[in-house]
Every structure is written in C-alpha cells, then in structure tokens.
C-alpha positions in Angstrom: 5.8 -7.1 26.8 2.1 -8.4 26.1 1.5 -8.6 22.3 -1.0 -6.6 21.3 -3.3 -8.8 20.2 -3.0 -10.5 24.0 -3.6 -6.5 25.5 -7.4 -6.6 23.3 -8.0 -10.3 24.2 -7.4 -8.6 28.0 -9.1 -5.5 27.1 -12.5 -7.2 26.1 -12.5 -10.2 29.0 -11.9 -7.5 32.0 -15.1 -5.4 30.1 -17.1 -9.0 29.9 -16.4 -9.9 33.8 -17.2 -6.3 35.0 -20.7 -6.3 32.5 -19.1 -2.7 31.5 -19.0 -1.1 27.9 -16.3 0.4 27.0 -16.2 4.2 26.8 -15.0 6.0 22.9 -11.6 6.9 24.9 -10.9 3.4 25.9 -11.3 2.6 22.6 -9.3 4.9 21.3 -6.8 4.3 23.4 -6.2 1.1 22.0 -6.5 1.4 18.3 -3.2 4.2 19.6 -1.4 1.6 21.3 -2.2 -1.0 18.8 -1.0 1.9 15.8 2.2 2.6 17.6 2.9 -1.1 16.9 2.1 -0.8 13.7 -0.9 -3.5 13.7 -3.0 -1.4 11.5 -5.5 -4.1 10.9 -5.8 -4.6 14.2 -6.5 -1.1 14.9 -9.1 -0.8 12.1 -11.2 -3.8 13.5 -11.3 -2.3 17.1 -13.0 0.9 14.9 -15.4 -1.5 13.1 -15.9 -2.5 16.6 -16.7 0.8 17.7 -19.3 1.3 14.5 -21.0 -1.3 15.7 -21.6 -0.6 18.8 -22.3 3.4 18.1 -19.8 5.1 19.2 -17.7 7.7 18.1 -14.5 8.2 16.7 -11.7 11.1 16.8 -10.4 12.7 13.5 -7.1 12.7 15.3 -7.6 8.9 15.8 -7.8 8.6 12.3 -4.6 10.4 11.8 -3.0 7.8 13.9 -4.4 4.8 12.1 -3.4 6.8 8.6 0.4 7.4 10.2 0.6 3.5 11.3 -0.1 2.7 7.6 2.2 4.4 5.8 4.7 3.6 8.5 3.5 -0.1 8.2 3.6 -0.1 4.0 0.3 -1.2 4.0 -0.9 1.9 1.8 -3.9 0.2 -0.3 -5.8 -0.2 3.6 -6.3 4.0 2.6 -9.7 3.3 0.6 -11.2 1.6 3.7 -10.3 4.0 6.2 -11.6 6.6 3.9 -14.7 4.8 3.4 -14.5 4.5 7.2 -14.7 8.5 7.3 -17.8 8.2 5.9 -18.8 5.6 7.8 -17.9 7.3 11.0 -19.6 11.1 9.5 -16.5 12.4 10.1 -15.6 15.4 9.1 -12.1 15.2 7.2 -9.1 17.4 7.1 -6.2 19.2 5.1 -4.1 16.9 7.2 -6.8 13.9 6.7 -6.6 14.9 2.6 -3.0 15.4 3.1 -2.1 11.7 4.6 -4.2 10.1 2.2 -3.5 11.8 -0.8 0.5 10.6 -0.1 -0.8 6.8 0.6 -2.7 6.7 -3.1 0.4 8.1 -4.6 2.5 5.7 -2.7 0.3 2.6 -4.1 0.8 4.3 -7.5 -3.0 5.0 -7.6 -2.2 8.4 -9.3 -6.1 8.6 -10.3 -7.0 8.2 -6.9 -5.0 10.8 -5.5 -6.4 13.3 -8.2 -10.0 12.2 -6.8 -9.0 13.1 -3.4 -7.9 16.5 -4.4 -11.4 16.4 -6.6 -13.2 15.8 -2.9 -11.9 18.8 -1.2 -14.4 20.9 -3.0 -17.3 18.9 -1.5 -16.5 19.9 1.7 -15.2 23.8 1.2 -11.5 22.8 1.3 -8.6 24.4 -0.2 -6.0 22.0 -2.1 -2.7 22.7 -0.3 0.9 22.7 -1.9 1.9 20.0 0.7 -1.0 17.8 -1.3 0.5 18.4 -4.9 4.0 17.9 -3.4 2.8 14.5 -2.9 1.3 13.9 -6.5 4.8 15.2 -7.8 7.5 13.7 -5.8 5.3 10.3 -7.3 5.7 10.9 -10.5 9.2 12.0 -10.0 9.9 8.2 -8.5 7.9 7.1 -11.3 10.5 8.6 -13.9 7.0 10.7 -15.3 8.4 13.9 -15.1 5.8 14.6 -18.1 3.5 14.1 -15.2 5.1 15.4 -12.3 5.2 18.9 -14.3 1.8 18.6 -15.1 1.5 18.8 -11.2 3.2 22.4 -11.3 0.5 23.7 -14.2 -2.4 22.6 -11.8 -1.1 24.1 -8.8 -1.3 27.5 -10.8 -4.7 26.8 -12.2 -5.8 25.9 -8.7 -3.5 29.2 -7.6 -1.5 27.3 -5.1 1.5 28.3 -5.3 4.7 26.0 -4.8 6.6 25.7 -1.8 10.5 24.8 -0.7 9.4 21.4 -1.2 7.8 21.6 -4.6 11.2 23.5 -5.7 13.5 20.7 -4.0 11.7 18.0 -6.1 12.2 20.1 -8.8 15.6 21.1 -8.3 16.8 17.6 -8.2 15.1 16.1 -10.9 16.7 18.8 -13.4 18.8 17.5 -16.4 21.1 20.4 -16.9 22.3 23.5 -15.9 19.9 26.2 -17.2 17.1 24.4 -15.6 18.4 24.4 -12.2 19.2 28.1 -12.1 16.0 28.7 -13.7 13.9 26.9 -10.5 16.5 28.4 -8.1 15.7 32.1 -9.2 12.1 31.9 -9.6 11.6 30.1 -6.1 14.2 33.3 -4.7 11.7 35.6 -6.7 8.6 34.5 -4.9 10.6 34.9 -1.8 10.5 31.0 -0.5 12.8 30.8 2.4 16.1 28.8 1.2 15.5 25.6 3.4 18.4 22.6 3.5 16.7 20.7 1.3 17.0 23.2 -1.6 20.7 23.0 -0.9 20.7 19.3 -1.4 18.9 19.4 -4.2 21.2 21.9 -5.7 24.4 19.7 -4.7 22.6 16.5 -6.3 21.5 18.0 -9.6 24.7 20.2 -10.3 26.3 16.3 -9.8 23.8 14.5 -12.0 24.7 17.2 -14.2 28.4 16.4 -14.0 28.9 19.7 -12.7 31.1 18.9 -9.6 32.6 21.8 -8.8 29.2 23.6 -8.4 28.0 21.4 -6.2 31.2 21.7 -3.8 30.6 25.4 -4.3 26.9 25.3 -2.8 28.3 25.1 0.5 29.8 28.4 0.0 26.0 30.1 -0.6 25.6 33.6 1.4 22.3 31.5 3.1 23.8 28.7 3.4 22.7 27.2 6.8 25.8 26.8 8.6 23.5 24.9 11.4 23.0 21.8 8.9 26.5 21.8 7.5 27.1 18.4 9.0 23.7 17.1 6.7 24.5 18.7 3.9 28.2 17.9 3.6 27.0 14.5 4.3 25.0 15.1 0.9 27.5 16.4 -1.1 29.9 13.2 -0.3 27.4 10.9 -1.5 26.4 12.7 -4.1 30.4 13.0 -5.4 30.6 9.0 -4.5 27.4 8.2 -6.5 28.7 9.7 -9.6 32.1 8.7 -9.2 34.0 11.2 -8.0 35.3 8.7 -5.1 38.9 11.2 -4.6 36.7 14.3 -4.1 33.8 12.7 -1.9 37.0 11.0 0.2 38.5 14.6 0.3 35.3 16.3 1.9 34.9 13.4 4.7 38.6 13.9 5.9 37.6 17.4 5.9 34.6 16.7 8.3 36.9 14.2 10.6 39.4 16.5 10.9 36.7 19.0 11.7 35.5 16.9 13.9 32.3 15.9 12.3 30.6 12.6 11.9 29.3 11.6 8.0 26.0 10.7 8.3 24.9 7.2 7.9 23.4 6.6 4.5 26.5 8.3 3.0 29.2 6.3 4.8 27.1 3.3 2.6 27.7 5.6 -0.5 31.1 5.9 0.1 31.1 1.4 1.1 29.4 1.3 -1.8 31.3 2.7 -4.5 34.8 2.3 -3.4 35.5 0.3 -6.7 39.7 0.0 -6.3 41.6 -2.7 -4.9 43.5 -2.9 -1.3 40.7 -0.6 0.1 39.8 -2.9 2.9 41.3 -1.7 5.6 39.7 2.0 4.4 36.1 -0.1 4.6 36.5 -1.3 7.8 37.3 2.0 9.5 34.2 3.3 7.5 32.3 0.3 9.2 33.2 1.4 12.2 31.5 4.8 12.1 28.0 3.5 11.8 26.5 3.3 15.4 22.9 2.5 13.7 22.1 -1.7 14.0 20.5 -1.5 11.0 22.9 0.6 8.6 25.9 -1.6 10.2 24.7 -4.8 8.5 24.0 -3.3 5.5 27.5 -1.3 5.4 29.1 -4.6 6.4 27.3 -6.6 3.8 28.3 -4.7 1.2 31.9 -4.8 2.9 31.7 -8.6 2.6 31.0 -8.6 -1.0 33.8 -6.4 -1.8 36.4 -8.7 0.0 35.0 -11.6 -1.9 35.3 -9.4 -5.6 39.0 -8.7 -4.1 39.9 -12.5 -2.7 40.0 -11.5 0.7 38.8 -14.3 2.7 40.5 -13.9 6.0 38.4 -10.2 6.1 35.1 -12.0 4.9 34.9 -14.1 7.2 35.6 -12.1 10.2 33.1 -9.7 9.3 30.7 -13.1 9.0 31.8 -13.8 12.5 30.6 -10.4 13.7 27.4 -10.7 11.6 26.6 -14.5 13.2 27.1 -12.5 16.6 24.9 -9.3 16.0 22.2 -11.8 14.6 22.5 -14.0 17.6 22.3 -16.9 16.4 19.3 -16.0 13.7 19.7 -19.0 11.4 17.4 -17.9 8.6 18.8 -14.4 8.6 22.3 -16.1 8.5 21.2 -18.5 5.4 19.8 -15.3 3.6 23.1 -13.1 4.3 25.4 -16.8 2.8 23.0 -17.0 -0.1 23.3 -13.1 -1.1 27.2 -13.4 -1.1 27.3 -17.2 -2.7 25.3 -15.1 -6.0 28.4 -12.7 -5.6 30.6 -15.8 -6.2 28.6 -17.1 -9.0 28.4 -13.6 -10.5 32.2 -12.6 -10.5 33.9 -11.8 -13.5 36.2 -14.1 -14.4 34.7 -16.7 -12.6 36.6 -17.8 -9.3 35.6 -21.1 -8.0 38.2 -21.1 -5.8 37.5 -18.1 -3.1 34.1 -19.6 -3.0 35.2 -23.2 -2.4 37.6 -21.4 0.4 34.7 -19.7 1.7 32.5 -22.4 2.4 35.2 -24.5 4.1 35.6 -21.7 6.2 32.0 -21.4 7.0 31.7 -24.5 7.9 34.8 -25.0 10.0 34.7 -21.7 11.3 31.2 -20.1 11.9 29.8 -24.0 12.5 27.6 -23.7 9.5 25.9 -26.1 6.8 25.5 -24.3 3.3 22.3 -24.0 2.2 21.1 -25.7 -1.2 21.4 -22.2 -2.5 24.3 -21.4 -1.6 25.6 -25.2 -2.9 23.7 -24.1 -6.4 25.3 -20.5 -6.5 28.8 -22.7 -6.7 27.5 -24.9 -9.5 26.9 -21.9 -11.1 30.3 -20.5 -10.4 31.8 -24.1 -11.7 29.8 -24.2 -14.9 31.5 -20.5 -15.7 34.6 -21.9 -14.9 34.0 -25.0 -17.0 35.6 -26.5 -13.8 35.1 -30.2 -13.1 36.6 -30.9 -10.4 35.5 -28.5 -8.0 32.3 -29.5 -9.7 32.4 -33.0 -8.6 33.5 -31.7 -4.8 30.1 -29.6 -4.3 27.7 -32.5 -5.8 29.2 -34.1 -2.7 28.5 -31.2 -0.3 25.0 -31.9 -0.9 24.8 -35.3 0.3 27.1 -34.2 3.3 24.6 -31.0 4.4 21.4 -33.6 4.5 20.3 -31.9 1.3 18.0 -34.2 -1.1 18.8 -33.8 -4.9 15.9 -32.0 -6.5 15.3 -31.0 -10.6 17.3 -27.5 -10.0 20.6 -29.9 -8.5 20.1 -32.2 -11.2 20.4 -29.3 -14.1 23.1 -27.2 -12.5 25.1 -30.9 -12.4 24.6 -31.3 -15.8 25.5 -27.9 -17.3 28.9 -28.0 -14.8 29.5 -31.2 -16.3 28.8 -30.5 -20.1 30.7 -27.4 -19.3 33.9 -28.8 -18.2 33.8 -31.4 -20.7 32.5 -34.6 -18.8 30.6 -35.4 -21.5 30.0 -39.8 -20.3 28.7 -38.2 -16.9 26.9 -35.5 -17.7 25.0 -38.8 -20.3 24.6 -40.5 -16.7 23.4 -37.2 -15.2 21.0 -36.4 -17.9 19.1 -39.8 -17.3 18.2 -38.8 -13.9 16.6 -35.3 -14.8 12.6 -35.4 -14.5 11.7 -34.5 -18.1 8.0 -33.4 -17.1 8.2 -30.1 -17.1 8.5 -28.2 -20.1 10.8 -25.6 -18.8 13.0 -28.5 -17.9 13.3 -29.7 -21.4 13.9 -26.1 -22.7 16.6 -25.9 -20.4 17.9 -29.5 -21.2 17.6 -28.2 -25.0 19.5 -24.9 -24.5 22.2 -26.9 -22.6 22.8 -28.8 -25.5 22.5 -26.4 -28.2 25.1 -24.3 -26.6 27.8 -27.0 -25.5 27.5 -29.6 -28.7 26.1 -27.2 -31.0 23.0 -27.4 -33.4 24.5 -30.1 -35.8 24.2 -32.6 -32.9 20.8 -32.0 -31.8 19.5 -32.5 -35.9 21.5 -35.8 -35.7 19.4 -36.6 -32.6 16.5 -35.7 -34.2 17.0 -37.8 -37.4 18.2 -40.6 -35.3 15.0 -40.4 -33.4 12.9 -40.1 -36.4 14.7 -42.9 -37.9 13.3 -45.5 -35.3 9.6 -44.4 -35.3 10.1 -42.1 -31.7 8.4 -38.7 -31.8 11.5 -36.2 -31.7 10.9 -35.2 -27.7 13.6 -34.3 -26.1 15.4 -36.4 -23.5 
C-alpha cells in the first residue's frame, strides 16, 4: 500500500499535469483517507491547503480530523483545529463541542474545557451531559474528585441532568458503601435506564470497598442484562483478582469455561497479573493461550516471562522468548526492549539471584542467537552488586568486551560498586582510576559508593590526608 504522504505527492502531480483544481470533495477525501491513518498533521495541512485556496470545508470533515486525533494521542493539535473553525466560518456542533471538550480534558487543560463549555452560549448551544461526563471522568483520572464533584453541582446549575455515564463515573469512584447505594437509588429515582456499565461500576466499587460478596451478588440484579453476562463476569474476575481475591476471581472463570464462555482479554491479564503463588506456570500458560488478540498476547506473555524468572523457571522463560522472537519476526529493537524489561526483573528480585540471570543470558545467547544489550549487561551488575557477588561480577565485565560493547562512565560505576560490594577492594582501587571524574553526578555517586561500603570514618581520613599535602579535598 502507497503511504499516505506518496497518495498526496500523487494527488497534487496528476492535478499539476491535467492544469485542474481540485474540487472541496477531492479534498476532503483525502484529509479522510489521510485521518483513517491517523496522519493528523497531514490531514490539517491539506485543510490549510484548502484555506488558501478558498474553498470550503465539511463540519463532518472536522469530525474526522477531531476523531484521528484523539485516536492518534495528539490532543494539544485541538486549539488549532478549533482556531481552524473559525478560520473556515464554520458553524460548530454539540458533537464538535463534544470531541473537543474530551481532547482539553485529555491534555489536562481543565480551563480550557470549561471555556469550551463557556463558547456554547455564543452560538445558542445547550451544554450536554455527554460534555460534563468528559470534564468528570478527567478529574476522576486526575484523583480530583473535589473537582470531579464540582462537575455534578454545575450540571444542576446549568440544569443538565446526569446520565448512565455520569452515574458509572460516580459509582466507581465511591469510597464506601453508603455512597454507592446512595448514587444507585437516585440514578433509579430519575428513572436512568440501568446500562452494563452501571453494573461494572457497582462490581468495582463494592470490591474497592472490600465488599466482595456484593459485587458477586450484582450479577444476580432483577435488570441485570443477561445479554452482557460474558462482559460483566469478565469485570467482576478482574475486579476479584485486582484486590486479591485470586481463589474467588479463579472460581467465577471456571464457571464461565464450563459455561462455555470466553474471559475477556484485559481480565485474563488481571488474572496473569496477580497470580502471586508459586508452581502456577502451567495455570499461566493455559491462560496465555486464551488470548487470540496480537497485542494482549505479548503483553500476557510478558508478564508470564517475568513471573517464571521471580519463580526460577528458565526452561519456561525461555520458550515463551522463543515464541516472542517468532511473533516479532525477527524485530531486533523490539527484542532488545522485551530483554532489557526482564534483565530490570533480575536486578530487582528479592533476594538477589545472580544466578537465574546468568542462566538466562547463556541461554539467550545460545539459544535465541542473541547478544545482550549493554542494558541488559548493566541490569546484571546491578543484580551482582546486591548479591555482593564477585565472581559472577568479574564474568559479565567480560560479556561486554565479548558483545562488541565499549566501556562507558555508567559500566565503569556499576564495576566498581559490584566490586566494593563483594569485597574486591585492590580492584575496585584499579577500577576507580578509570572513572571520568568530570561530571558532578559521577563524583556524587563515586562519594555515595564510598560512604556506604567503607563508611564515613574513611572518607575524613581521605580528606585530612588530602588536606595534609596542600590538594583541595575533591573527590577522586
């Protein structure tokens, strides 16, 4: 397929050769096919284009640009297109207000989303619930929920009144029981139809609020929407996983296989994720299997990966590494990202384990054909200077020289804390002499180092001894 950039290039040579202008639908066109790519930019050049040359511009081909940029992340490009409104003397919409109102919030330009809301009145529009929604659920990710209640007290001053949405932010973000019953009656009150996100809100604040057995008892509701059981069940296992209720949140999935049900993706990760007991790998890898999604199936077997490294599982590890080199095709960058992420695993483990680490490189390198990266090499150091382990230390100060990897400042340091750690005191003398002491942060570290493995009566005895022949007491 032609990228998109190569389709314009096309696009404006075939216009050139025929001495044609093109027409506001060709145009539009485009900046749709260039949005459904997600080349926002691209999309909001061909409309400066179109400015320029004076013609006009679709509402609805705003909406597309607007949808492209959330979808793309890139939410601060919202001022320009609204500016571009303007530009354009287009006349915006609640859905226009809508889109744009959710981009500010997204960018955490709260002020700027209230200004929006502000600019309804100049053009005889109503403030809809859908907009507020928006302002909440941002403070709500925020943690403001000062602020996200302040939402609810101008939707009744501006006598909009919430919907099934406002309630499920709400709902979920409640801190104890009364609260939740509270929102839940009033929204039954006003007669809001019971939608299935209200009952997953109600199953993930009832287990925020510890209160487990009420949120296994929301799937016995007399609405209860027996079409979405499957989503909501889904919902209720991570939620029971999340909070640590791992024999419950097992319990309800063996209910939905036996059912013959499939958990959704994002909670078969829950469940990967906070299976925290030993001799659960087999368990792991028949959740593995479940996920048809590309994307979820790296990250479920990821997280897989780091659990067989906590549990000294190698032969697992590095099978699932084999599968992962396959999926990626190849992708050596992506490969050298995924080794780094569960090297820091290694140099994070509690006690420190040189050894699986030192296992799993070998293994990487005889068996997947790989060279470790110098992060990966650092992440061991790291592991070695917990272990105050000098041998092992010594072995990956070679690994550098054998992976074509240069010694650099951050090498040099992690060599010397392994060493100082383990109790090579000569070498890490010898080690310390090849350390660029340029950098201030390198000689705070170099300090540190020695503060914490000789202690400070030897650095004021290095001091004095400094002192004593004329040297300004630097260190190094």
């Amino acid at each position: 397929m032609l990228l998109v950039e190569d389709v314009v290039s096309k696009f404006k040579t075939v216009h050139t050769i025929l001495k044609m202008s093109p027409s506001s639908t060709s145009y539009e066109k485009l900046i749709v096919y260039s949005c459904n790519l997600l080349k926002v930019h691209l999309a909001l050049d061909i409309v400066d284009q179109m400015c320029k040359e004076g013609l006009s511009v679709s509402i609805n081909t705003i909406h597309s640009i607007l949808n492209a940029t959330e979808e793309s992340l890139n939410f601060n490009l919202v001022r320009r297109i609204y500016s571009l409104i303007y530009q354009l003397h287009l006349t915006p919409n609640n859905e226009t207000f809508r889109s744009m109102i959710s981009l500010s919030v997204k960018m955490k330009d709260f002020e700027g989303a209230y200004g929006l809301l502000d600019d309804l009145k100049k053009l005889n529009l109503a403030p809809t619930a859908s907009m507020y929604n928006a302002i909440m659920g941002g403070y709500f990710r925020e943690k403001n929920i000062r602020g996200a209640l302040m939402v609810l007290k101008q939707m009744q001053l501006a006598d909009v009144k919430p919907d099934s949405s406002s309630y499920s932010y709400l709902i979920s973000n409640c801190n104890n029981e009364e609260e939740i019953i509270k929102y839940y009656e009033e929204m039954k009150v006003a007669g809001i139809q019971i939608s299935k996100q209200i009952f997953m809100a109600l199953i993930n604040a009832y287990a925020t609020c510890g209160q487990f057995e009420k949120a296994k008892q929301v799937l016995l509701d007399k609405d209860f929407p027996i079409k979405n059981l499957n989503e909501i069940r889904s919902v209720l296992v991570s939620a029971l996983a999340s909070h640590g209720q791992m024999t419950d949140a097992l319990s309800v999935y063996e209910e939905m296989k036996q059912a013959g049900s499939n958990l959704e993706p994002k909670a078969v990760i829950s469940l990967i994720e906070h299976v925290d007991s030993e001799g659960q790998q087999s368990r792991l890898l028949k959740l593995l299997e479940e996920l048809d999604d590309p994307n979820y199936w790296v990250d479920g077997c990821f997280r897989v990966i780091l659990y067989c490294i906590c549990n000294k599982d190698l032969r697992s590890a590095v099978y699932l590494l084999k599968q992962l080199k396959h999926r990626f095709c190849d992708d050596e960058l992506a490969m050298e990202v995924l080794f780094d992420e569960v090297f820091s695993q290694v140099a994070e483990t509690e006690p420190a384990d040189v050894q699986i680490g030192m296992d799993l490189l070998q293994a990487i390198k005889d068996e997947l054909g790989a060279s470790p990266s110098r992060k990966c090499l650092d992440f061991l150091l790291t592991a070695c200077v917990n272990a105050k382990d000098l041998g092992n230390s010594l072995l990956i100060w070679k690994e550098y020289q054998a992976a074509g990897l240069p010694y650099n400042v951050t090498s040099y340091l992690r060599m010397y804390q392994a060493l100082l750690a383990s109790g090579g005191h000569a070498s890490a003398k010898v080690m310390l002499k090849k350390i660029p002491k340029d950098d201030p942060h390198v000689r705070i570290v170099i300090k540190e180092c020695k503060r914490t493995y000789f202690g400070r009566t030897s650095l004021k005895r290095e001091k004095k001894k400094k002192q004593g022949k004329g040297v300004p007491g630097k260190i190094g």
